[in-house]
PDB file of N, H, CA, C and O in Angstrom:
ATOM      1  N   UNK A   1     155.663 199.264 109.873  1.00  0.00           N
ATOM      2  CA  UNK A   1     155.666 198.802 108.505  1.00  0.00           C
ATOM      3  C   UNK A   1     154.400 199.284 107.771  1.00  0.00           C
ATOM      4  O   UNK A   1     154.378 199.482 106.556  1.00  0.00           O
ATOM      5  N   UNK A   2     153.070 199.505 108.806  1.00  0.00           N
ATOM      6  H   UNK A   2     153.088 199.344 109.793  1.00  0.00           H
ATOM      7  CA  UNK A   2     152.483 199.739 108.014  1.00  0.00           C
ATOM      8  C   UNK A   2     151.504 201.055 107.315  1.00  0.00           C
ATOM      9  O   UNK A   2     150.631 201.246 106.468  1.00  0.00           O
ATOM     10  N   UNK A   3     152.444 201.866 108.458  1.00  0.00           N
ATOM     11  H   UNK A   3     153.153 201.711 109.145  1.00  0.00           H
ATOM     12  CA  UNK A   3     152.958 203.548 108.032  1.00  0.00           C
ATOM     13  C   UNK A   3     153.578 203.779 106.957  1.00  0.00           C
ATOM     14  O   UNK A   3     153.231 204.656 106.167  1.00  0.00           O
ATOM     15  N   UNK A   4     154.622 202.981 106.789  1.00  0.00           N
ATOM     16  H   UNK A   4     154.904 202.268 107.431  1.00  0.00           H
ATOM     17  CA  UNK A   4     155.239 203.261 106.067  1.00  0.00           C
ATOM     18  C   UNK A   4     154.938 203.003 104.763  1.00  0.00           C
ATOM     19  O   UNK A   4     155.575 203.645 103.927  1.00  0.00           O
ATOM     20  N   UNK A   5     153.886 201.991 104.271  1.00  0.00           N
ATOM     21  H   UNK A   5     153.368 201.469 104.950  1.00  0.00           H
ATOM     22  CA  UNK A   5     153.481 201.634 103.061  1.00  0.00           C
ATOM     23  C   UNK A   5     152.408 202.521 103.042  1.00  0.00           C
ATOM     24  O   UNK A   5     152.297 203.130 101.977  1.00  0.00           O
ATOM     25  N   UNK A   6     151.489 202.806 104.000  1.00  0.00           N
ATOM     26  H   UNK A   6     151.580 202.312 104.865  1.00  0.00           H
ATOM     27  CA  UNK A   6     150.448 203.717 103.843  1.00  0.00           C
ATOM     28  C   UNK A   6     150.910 205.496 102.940  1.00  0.00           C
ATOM     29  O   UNK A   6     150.405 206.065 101.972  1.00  0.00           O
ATOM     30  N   UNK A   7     152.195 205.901 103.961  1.00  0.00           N
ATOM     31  H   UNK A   7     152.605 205.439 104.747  1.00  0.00           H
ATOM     32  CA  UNK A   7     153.449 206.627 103.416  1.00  0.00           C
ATOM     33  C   UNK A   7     153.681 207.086 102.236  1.00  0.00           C
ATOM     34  O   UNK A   7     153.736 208.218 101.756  1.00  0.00           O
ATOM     35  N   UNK A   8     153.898 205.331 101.572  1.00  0.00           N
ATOM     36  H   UNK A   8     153.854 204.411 101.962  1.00  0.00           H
ATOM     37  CA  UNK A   8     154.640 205.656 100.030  1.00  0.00           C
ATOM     38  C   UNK A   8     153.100 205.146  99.422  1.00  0.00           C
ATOM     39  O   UNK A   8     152.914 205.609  98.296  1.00  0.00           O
ATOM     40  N   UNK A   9     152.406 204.629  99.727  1.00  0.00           N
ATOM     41  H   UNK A   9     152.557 204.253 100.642  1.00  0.00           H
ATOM     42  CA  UNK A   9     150.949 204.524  98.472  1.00  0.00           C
ATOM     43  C   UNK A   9     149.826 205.172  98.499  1.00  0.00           C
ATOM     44  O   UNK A   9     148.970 205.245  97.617  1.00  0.00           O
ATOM     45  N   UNK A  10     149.859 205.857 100.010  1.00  0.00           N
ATOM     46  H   UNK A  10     150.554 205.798 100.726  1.00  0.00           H
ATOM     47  CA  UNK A  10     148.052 206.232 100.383  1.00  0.00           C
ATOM     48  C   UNK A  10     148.472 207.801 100.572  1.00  0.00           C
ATOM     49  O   UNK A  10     149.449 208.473 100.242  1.00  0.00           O
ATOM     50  N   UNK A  11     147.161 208.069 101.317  1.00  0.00           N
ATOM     51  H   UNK A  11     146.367 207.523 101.585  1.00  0.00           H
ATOM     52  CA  UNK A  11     147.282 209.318 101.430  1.00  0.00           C
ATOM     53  C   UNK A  11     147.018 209.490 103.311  1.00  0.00           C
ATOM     54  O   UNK A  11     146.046 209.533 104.066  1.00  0.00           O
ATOM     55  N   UNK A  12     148.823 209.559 103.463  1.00  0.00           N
ATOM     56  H   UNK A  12     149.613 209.525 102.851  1.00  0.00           H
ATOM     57  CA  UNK A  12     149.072 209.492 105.475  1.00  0.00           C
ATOM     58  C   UNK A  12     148.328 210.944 106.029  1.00  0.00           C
ATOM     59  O   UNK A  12     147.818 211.025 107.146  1.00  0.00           O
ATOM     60  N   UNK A  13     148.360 211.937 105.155  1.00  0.00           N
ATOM     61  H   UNK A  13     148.775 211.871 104.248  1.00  0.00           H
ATOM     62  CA  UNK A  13     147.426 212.295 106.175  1.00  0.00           C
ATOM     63  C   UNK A  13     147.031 212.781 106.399  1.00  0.00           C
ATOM     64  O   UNK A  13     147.214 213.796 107.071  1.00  0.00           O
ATOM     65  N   UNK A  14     145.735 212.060 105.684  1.00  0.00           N
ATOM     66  H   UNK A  14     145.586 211.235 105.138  1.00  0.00           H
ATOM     67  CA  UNK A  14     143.973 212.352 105.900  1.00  0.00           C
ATOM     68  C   UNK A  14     143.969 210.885 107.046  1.00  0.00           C
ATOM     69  O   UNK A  14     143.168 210.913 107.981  1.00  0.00           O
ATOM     70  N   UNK A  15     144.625 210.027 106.930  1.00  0.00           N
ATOM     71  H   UNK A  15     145.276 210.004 106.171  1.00  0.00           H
ATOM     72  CA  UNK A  15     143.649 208.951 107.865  1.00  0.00           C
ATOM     73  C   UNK A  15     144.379 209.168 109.719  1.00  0.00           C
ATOM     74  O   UNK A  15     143.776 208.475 110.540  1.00  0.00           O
ATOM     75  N   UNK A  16     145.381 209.912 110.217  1.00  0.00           N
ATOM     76  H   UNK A  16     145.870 210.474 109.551  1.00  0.00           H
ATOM     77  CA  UNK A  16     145.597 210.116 111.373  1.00  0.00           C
ATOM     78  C   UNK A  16     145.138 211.295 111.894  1.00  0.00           C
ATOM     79  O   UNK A  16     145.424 211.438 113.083  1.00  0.00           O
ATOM     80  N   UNK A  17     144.427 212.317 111.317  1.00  0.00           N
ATOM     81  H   UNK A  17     144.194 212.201 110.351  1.00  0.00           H
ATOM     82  CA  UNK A  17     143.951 213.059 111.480  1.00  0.00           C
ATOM     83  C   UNK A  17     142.422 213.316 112.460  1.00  0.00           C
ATOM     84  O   UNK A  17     141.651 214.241 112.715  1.00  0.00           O
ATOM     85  N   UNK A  18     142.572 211.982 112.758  1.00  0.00           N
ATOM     86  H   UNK A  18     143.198 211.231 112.551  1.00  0.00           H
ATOM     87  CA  UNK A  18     141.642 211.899 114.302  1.00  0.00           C
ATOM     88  C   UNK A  18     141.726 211.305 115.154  1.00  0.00           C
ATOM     89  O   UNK A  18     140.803 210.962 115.892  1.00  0.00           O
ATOM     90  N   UNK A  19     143.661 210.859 115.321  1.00  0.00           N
ATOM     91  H   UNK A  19     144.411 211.138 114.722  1.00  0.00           H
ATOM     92  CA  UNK A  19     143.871 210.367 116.200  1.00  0.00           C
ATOM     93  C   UNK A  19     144.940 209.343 115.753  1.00  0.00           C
ATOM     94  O   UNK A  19     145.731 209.560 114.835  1.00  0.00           O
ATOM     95  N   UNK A  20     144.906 208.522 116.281  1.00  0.00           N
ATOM     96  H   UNK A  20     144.263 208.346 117.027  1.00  0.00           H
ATOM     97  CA  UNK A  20     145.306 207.014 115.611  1.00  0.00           C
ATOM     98  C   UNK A  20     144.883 206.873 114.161  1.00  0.00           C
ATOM     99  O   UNK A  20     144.048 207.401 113.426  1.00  0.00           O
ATOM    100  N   UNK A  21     145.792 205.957 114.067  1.00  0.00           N
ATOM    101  H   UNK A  21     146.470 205.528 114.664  1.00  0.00           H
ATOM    102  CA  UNK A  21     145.117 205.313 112.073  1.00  0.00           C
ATOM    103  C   UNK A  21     143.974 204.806 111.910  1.00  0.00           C
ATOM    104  O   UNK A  21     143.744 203.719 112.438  1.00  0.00           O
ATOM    105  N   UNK A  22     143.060 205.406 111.207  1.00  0.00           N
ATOM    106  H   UNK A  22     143.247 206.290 110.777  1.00  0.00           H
ATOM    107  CA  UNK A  22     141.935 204.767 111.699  1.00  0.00           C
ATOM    108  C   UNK A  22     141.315 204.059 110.144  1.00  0.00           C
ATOM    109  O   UNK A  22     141.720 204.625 109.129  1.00  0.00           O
ATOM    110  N   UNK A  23     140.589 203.144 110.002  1.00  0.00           N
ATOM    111  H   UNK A  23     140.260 202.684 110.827  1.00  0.00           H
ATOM    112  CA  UNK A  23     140.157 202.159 108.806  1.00  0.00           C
ATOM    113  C   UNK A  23     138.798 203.259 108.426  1.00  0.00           C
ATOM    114  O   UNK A  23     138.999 204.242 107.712  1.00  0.00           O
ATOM    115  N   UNK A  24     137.996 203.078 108.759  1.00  0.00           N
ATOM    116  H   UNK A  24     137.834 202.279 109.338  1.00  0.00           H
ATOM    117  CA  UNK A  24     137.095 203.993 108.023  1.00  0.00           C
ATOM    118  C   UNK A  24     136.902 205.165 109.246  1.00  0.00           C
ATOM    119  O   UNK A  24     137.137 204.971 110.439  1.00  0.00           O
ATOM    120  N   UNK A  25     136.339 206.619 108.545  1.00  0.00           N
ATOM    121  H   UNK A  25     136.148 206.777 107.576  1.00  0.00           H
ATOM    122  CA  UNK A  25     135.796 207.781 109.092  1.00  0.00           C
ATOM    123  C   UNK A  25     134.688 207.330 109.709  1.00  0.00           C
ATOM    124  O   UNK A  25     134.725 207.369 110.938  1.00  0.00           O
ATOM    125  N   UNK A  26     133.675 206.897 109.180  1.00  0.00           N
ATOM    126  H   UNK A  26     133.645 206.866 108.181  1.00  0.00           H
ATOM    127  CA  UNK A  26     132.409 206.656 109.453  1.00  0.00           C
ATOM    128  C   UNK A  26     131.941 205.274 109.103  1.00  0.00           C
ATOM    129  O   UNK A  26     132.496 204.497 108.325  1.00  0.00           O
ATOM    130  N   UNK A  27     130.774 205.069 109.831  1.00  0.00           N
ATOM    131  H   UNK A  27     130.324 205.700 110.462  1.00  0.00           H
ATOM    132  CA  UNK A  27     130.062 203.623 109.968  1.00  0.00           C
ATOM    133  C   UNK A  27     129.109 203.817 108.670  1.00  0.00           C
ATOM    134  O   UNK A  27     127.974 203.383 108.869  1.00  0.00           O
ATOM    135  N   UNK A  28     129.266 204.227 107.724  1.00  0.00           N
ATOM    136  H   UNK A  28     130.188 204.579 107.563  1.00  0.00           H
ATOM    137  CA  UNK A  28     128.390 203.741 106.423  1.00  0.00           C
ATOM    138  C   UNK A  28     128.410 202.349 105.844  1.00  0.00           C
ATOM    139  O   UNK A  28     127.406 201.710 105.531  1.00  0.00           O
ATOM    140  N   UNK A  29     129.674 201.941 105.734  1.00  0.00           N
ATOM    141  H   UNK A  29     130.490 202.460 105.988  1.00  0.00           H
ATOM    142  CA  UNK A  29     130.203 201.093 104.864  1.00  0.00           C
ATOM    143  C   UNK A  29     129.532 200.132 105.555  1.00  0.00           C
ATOM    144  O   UNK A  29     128.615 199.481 105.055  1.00  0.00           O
ATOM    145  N   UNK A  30     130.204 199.905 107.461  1.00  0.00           N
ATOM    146  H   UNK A  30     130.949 200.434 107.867  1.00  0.00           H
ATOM    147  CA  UNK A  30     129.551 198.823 108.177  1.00  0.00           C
ATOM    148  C   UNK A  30     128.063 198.538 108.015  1.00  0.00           C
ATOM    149  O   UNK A  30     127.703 197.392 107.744  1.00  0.00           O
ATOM    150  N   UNK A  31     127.216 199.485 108.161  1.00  0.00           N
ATOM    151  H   UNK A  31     127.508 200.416 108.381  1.00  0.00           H
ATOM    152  CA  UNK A  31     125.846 199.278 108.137  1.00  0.00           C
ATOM    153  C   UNK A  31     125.645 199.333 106.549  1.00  0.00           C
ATOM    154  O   UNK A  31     124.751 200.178 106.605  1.00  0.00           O
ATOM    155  N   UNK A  32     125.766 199.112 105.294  1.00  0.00           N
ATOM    156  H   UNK A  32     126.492 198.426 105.248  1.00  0.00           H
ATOM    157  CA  UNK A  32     125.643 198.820 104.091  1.00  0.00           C
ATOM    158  C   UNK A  32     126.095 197.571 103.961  1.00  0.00           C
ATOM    159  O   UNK A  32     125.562 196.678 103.303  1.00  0.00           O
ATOM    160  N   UNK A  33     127.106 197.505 104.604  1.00  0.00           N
ATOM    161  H   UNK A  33     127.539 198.231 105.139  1.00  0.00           H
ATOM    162  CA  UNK A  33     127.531 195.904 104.408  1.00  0.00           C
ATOM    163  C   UNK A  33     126.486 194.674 105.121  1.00  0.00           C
ATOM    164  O   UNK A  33     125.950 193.754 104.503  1.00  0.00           O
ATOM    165  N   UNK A  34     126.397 194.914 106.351  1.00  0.00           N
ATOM    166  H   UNK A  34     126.832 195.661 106.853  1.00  0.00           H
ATOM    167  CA  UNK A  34     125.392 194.184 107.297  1.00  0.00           C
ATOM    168  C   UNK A  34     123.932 194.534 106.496  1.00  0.00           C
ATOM    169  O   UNK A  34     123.442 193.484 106.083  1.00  0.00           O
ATOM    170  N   UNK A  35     123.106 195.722 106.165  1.00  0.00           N
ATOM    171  H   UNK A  35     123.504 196.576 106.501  1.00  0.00           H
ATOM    172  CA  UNK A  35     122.103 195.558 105.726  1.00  0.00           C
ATOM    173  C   UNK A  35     122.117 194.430 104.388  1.00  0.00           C
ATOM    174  O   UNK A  35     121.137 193.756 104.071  1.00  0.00           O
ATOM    175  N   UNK A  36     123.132 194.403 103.860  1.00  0.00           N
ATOM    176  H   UNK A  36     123.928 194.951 104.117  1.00  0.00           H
ATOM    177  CA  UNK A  36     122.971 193.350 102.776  1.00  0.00           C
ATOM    178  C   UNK A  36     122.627 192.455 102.966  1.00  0.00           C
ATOM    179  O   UNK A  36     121.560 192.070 102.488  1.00  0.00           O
ATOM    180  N   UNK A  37     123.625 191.468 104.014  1.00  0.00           N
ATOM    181  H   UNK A  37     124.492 191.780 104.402  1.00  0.00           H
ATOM    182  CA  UNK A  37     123.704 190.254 104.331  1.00  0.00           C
ATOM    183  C   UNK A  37     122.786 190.097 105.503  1.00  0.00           C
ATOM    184  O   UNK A  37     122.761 189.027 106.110  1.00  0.00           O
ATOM    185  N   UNK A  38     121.881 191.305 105.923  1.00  0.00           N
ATOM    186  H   UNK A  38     121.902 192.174 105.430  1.00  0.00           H
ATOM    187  CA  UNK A  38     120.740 190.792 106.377  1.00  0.00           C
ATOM    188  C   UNK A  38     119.907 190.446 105.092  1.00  0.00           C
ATOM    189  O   UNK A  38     119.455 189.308 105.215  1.00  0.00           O
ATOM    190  N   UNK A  39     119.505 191.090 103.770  1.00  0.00           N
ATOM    191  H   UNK A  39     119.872 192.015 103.670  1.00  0.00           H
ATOM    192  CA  UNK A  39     118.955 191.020 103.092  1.00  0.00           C
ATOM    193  C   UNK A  39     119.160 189.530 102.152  1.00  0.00           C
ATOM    194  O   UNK A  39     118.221 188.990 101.567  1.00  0.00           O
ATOM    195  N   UNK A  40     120.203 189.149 102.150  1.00  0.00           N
ATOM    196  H   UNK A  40     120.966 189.588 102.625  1.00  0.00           H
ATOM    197  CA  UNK A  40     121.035 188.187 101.835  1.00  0.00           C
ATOM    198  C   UNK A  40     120.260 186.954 102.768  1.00  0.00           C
ATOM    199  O   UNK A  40     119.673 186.221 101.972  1.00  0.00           O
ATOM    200  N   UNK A  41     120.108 186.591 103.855  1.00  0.00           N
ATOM    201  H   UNK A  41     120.585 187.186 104.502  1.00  0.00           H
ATOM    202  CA  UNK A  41     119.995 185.419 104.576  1.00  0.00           C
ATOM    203  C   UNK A  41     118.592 185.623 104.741  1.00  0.00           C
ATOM    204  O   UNK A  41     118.017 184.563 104.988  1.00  0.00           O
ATOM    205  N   UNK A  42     117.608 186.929 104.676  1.00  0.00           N
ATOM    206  H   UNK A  42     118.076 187.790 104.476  1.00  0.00           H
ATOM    207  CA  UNK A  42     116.299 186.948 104.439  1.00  0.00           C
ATOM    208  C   UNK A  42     115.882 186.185 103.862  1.00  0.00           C
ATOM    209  O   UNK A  42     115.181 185.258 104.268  1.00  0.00           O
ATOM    210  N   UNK A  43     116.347 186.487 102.397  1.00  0.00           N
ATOM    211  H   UNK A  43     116.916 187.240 102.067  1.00  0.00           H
ATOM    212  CA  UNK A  43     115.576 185.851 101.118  1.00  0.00           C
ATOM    213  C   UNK A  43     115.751 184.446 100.893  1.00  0.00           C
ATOM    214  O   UNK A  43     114.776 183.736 100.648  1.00  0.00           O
ATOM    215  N   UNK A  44     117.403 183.799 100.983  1.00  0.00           N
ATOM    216  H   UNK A  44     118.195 184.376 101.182  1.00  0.00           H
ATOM    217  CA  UNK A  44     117.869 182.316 101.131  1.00  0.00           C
ATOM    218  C   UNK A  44     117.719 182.024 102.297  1.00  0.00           C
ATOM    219  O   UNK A  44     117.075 181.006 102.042  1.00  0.00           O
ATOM    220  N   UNK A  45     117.761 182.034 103.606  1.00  0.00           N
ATOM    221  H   UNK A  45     118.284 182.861 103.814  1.00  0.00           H
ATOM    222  CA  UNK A  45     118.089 181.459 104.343  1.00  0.00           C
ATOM    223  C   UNK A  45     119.197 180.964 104.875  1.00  0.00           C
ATOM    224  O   UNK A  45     120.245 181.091 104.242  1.00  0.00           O
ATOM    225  N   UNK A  46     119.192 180.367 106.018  1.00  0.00           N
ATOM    226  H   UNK A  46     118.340 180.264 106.532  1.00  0.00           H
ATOM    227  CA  UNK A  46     120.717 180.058 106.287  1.00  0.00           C
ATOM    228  C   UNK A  46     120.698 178.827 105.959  1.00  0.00           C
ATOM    229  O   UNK A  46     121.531 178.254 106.661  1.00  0.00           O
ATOM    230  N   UNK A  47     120.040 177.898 105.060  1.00  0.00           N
ATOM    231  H   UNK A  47     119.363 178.364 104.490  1.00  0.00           H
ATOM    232  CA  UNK A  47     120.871 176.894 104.292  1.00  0.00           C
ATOM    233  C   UNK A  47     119.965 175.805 105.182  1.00  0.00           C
ATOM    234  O   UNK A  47     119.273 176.013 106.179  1.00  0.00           O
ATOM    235  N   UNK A  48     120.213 174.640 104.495  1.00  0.00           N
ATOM    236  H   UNK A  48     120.775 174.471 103.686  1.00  0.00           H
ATOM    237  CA  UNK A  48     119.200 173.781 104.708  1.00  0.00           C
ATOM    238  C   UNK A  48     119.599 172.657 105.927  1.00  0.00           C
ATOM    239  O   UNK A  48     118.696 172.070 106.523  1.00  0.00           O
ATOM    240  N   UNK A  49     120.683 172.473 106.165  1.00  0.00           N
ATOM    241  H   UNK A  49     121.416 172.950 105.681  1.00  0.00           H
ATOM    242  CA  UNK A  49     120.866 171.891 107.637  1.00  0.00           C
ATOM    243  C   UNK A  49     121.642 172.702 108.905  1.00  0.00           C
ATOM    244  O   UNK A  49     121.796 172.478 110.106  1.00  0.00           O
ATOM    245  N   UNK A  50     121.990 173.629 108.089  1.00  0.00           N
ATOM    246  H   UNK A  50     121.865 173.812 107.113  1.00  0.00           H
ATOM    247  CA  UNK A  50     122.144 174.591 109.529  1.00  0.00           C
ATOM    248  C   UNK A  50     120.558 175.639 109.789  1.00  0.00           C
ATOM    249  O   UNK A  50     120.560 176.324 110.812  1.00  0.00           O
ATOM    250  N   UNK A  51     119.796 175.687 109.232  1.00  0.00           N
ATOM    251  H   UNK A  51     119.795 175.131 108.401  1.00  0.00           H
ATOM    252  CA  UNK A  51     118.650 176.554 110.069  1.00  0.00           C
ATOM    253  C   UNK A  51     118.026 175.820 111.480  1.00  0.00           C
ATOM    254  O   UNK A  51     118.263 174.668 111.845  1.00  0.00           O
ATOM    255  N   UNK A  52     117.336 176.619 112.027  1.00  0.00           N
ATOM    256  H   UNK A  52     117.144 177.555 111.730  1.00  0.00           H
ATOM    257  CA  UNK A  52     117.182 176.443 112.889  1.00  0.00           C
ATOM    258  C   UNK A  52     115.071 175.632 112.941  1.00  0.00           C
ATOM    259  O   UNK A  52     114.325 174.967 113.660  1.00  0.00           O
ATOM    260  N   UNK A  53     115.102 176.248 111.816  1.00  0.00           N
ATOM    261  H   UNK A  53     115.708 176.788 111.232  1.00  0.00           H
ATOM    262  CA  UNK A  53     113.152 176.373 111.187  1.00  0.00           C
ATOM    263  C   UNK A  53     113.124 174.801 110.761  1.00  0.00           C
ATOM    264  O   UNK A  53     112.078 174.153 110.790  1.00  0.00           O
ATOM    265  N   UNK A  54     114.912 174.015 110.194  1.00  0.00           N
ATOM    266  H   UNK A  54     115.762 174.542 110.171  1.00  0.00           H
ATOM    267  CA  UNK A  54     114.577 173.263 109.291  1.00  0.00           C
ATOM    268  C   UNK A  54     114.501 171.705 110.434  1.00  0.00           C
ATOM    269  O   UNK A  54     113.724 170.751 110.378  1.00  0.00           O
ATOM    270  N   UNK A  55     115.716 172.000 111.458  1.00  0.00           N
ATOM    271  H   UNK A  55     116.347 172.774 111.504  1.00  0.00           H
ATOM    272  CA  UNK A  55     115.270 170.680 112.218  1.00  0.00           C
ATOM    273  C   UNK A  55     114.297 171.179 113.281  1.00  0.00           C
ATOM    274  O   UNK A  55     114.650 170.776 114.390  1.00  0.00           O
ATOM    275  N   UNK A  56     113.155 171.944 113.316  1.00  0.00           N
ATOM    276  H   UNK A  56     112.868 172.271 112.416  1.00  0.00           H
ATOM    277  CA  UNK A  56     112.153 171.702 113.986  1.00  0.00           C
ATOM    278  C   UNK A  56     110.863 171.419 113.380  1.00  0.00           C
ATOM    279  O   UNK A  56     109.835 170.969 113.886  1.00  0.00           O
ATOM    280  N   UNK A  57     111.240 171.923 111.697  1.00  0.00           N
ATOM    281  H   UNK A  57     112.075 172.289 111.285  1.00  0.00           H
ATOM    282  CA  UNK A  57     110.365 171.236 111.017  1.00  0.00           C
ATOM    283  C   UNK A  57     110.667 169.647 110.688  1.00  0.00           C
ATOM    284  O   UNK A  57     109.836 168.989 110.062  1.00  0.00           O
ATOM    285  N   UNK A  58     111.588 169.221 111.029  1.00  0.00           N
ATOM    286  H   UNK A  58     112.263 169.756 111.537  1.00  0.00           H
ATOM    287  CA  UNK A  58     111.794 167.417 110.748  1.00  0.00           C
ATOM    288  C   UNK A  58     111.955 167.237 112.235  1.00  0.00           C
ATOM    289  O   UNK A  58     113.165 167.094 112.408  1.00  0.00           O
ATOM    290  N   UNK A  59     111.600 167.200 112.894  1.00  0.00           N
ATOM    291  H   UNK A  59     110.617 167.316 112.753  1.00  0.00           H
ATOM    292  CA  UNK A  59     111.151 167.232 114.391  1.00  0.00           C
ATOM    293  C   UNK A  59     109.509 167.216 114.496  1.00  0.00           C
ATOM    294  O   UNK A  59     108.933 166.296 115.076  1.00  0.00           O
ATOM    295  N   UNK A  60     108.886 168.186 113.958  1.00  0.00           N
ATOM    296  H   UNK A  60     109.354 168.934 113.487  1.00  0.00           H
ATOM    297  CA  UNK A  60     107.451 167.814 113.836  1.00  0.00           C
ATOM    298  C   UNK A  60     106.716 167.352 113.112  1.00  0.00           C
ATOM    299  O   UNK A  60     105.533 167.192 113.412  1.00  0.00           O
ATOM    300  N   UNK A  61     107.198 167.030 112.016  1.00  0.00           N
ATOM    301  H   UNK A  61     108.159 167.160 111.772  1.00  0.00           H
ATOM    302  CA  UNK A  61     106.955 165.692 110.922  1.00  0.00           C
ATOM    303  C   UNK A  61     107.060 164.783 111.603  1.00  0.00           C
ATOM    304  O   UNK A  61     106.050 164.161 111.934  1.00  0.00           O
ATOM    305  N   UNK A  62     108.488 164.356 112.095  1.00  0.00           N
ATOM    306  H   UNK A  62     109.308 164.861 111.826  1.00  0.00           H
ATOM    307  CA  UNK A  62     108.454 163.127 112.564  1.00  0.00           C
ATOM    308  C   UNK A  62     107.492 162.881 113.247  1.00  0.00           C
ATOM    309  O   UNK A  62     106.702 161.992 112.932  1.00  0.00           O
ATOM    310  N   UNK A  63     107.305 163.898 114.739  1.00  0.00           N
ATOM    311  H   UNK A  63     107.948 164.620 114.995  1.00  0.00           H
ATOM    312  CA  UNK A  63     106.117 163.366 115.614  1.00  0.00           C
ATOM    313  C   UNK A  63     104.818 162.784 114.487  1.00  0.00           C
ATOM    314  O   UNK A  63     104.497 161.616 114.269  1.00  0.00           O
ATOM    315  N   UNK A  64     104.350 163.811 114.009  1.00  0.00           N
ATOM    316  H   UNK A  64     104.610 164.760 114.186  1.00  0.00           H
ATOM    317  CA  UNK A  64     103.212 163.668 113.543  1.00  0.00           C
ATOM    318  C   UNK A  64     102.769 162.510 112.367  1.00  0.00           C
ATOM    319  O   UNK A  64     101.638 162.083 112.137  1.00  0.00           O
ATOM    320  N   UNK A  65     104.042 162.158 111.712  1.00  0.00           N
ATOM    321  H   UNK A  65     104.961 162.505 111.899  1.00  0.00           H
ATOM    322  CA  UNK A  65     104.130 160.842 110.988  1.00  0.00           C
ATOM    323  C   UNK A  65     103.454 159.958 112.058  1.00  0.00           C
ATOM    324  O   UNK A  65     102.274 159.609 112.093  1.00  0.00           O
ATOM    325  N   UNK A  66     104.485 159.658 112.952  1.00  0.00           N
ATOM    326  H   UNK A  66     105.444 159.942 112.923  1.00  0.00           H
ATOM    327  CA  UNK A  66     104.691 158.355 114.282  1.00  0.00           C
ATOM    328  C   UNK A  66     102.949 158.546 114.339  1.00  0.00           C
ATOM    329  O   UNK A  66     102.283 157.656 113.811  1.00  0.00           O
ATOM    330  N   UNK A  67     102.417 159.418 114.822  1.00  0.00           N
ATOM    331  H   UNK A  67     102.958 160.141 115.251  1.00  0.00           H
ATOM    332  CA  UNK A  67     101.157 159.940 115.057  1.00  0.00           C
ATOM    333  C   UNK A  67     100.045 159.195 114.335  1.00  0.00           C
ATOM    334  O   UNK A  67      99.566 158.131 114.728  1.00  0.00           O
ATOM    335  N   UNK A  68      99.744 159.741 113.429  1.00  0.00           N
ATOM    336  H   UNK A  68     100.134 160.605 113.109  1.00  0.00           H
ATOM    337  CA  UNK A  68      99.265 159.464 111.982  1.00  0.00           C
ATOM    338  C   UNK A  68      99.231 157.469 111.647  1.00  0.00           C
ATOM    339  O   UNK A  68      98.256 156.789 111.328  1.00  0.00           O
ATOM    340  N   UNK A  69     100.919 156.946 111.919  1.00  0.00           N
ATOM    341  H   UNK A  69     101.712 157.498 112.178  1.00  0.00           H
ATOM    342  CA  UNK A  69     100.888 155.752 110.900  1.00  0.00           C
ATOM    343  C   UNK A  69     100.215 154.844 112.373  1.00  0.00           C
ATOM    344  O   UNK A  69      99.754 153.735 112.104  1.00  0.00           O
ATOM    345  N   UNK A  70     100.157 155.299 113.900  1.00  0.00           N
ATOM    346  H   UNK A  70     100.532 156.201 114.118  1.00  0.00           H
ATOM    347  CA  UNK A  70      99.810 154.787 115.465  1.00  0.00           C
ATOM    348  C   UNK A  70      98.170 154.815 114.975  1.00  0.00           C
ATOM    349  O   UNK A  70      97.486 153.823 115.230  1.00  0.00           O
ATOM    350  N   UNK A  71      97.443 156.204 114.129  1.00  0.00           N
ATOM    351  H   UNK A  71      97.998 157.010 113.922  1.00  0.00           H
ATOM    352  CA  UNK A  71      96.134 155.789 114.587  1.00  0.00           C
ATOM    353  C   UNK A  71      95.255 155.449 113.940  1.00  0.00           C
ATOM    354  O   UNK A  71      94.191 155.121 114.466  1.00  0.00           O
TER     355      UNK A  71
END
């Protein structure tokens, strides 16, 4: 089925022409895409209760509160 739409809308063939059907020629796209969304979770973060920075920083508050209000 999905020869056959490739067939009547795309262009069949340039993409079997190295074998099998293949989705992309080359890994550009992949590594443009991933450099983003590294760049992406750089700058924000992964969000404020899933990081990993954020419950070890309320992990060492806490101690150091307990700490602090003990001496």
């Amino acid at each position: 089925m999905a020869r056959n739409i490739l067939k009547e809308h795309g262009n069949y063939s340039w993409l079997p022409e190295a074998g099998s059907v293949t989705v992309l020629k080359n890994s550009v796209e992949f590594a443009a895409t991933y450099f983003i969304m590294l760049l992406v979770l750089f700058f924000t973060g992964a969000g404020r209760y899933s990081s990993v920075d954020y419950w070890m920083a309320q992990k060492f508050r806490g101690s150091n509160q307990a700490h602090q209000v003990a001496v």
